[in-house]
N, C-alpha and C positions, 0 to 999 in steps of 0.2 A: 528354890522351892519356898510355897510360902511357909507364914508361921503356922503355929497347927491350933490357931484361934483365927483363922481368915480362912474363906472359903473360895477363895482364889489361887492361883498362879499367874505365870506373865502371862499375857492377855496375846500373843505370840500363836502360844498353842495351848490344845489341852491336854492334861496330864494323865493318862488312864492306866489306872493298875489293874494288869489282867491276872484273875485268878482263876488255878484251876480247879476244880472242886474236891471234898473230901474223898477219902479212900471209900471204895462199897467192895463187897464181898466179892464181888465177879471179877472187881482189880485183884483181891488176894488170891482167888481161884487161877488166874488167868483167863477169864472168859470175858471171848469179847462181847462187849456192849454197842457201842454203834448209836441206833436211833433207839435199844428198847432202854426202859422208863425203870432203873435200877435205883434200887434207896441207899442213903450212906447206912455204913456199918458204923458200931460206935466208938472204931479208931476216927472215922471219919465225921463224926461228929464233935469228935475232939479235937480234932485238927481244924475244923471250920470255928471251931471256938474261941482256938490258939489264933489264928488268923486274923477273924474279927478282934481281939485283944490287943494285937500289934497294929492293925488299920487306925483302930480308936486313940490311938494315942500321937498318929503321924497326920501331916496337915489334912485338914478338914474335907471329907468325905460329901461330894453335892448331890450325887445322883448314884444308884445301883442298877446296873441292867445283869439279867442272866440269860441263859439257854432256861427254854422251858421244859428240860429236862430233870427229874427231882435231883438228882444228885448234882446239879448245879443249882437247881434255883432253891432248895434247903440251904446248902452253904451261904448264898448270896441273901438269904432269908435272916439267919445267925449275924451275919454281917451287919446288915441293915440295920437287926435294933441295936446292934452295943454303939454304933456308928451313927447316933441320935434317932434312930425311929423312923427310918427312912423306909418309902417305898420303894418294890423291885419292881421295875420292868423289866419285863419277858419280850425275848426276841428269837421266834426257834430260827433265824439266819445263824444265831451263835452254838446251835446243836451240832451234836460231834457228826464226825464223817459217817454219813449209811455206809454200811461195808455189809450188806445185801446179806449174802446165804451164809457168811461167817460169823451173823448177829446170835449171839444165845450158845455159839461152840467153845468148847473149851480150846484156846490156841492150839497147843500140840496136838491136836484131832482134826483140826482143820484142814490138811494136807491130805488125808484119808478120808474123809467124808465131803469134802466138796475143794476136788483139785483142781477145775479151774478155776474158781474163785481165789483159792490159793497163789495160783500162777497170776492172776490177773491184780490180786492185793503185792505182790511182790516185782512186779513188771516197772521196770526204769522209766518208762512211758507213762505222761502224769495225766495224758489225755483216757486212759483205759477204766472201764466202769466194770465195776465187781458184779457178776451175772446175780440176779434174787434182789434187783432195783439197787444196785450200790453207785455210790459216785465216787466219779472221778477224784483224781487229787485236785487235777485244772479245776473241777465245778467245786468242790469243797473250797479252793483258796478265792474263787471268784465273790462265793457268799460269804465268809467270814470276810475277807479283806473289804467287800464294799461296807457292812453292817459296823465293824468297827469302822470306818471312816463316815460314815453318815454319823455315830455318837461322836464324832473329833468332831466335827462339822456343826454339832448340835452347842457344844461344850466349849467351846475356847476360855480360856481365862479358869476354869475349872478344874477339879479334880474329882473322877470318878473312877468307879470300878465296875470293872466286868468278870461275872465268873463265868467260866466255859470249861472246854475240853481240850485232853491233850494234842489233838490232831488240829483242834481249831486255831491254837498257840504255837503249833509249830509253824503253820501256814501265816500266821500274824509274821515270825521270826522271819520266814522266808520274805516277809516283801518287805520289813523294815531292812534287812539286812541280805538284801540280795546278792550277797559275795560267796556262793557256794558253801558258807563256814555251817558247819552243825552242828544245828540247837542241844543236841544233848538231849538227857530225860527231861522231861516235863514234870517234876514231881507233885501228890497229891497234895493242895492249897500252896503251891509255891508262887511268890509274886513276883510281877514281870512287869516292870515300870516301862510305858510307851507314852512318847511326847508326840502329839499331831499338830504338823506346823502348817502354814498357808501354803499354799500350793500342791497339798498332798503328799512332801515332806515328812516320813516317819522316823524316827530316832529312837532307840533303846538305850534307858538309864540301867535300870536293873536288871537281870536276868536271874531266874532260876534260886530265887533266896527263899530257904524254910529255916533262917535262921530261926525262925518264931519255933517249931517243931522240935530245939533240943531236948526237950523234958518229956515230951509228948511219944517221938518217934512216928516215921514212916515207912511207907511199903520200898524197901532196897531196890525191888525191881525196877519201879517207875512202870509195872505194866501199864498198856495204856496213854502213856506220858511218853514213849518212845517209838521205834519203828512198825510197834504194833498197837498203835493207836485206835483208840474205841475203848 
């Protein structure tokens, strides 16, 4: 890694830390969110704060992309200026999974007001779309996995950051680390260091660190960050 006065890495690959965005009310609720357009609450403001704090101070920060979702691209926003005043690029490929008729439900009501949506978000099958225009898991990791690799593609020699969603970073996990192993929670602003090497070659350094978060605290659950992602 480089020093955190150069704005480089090995010229090999690029370094991208994926983050995921702050807490908002509907993660504390349990409702899912999806594609609609949910604001950080001001845990989650605080923890995008704490975030950017620890980014600011680790090697040098080139570029910010986000999901054009507020509650990712506020975070990635907070980021940006403690991280020299950087502009965010918007990428809605990095938008969390549509999850169709379960967008706006509170989880546990999910299964009573729209069950096969239910049966269809819970289905082993990754090819199955969530009826009220939801995707797939296959289409969800096809657009995050190509969108992060066109930023490696972009980037080499670099270090930047991405903030997204939980569904978007497990799907990242799944194709860095294609050995059946699970990712675990996703928790709200925890960093996920990913290296993109030539030949399409992905590597995970880090996983799952809010070490920045002990003073702060987050949401226990990981809603959203876990199996029920959105």
């Amino acid at each position: 890694m480089a020093d955190s006065d150069s704005n480089s890495v090995d010229r090999d690959y690029a370094e991208i830390v994926v983050v995921r965005h702050g807490e908002t009310s509907w993660n504390a609720e349990r409702r899912i969110q999806g594609h609609l357009d949910v604001e950080l609450n001001d845990a989650g403001r605080q923890q995008a704060a704490r975030v950017a704090e620890r980014l600011s101070k680790e090697p040098k920060i080139s570029f910010v992309y986000s999901s054009d979702l507020k509650r990712a691209l506020v975070t990635a926003e907070i980021i940006a200026a403690r991280c020299g005043g950087l502009e965010v690029v918007t990428d809605p490929d990095l938008r969390e999974r549509h999850l169709g008729d379960m967008q706006g439900v509170v989880y546990q009501d999910v299964p009573r007001m729209f069950p096969e949506a239910h049966k269809a978000f819970l289905s082993h099958r990754t090819d199955v779309e969530i009826p009220g225009g939801g995707e797939s898991l296959d289409t969800l990791y096809d657009r995050c996995t190509s969108a992060l690799q066109r930023i490696g593609d972009k980037h080499k020699g670099q270090r930047v950051v991405v903030v997204t969603h939980g569904g978007v970073i497990r799907a990242l996990y799944e194709r860095a680390r294609p050995d059946g192993r699970n990712a675990g929670k996703v928790m709200n602003t925890s960093v996920n260091v990913f290296r993109l090497y030539e030949g399409e070659k992905w590597a995970i350094q880090v996983w799952g660190d809010v070490s920045h978060l002990d003073q702060t605290g987050f949401l226990q659950s990981g809603f959203g960050g876990d199996r029920t992602s959105g």
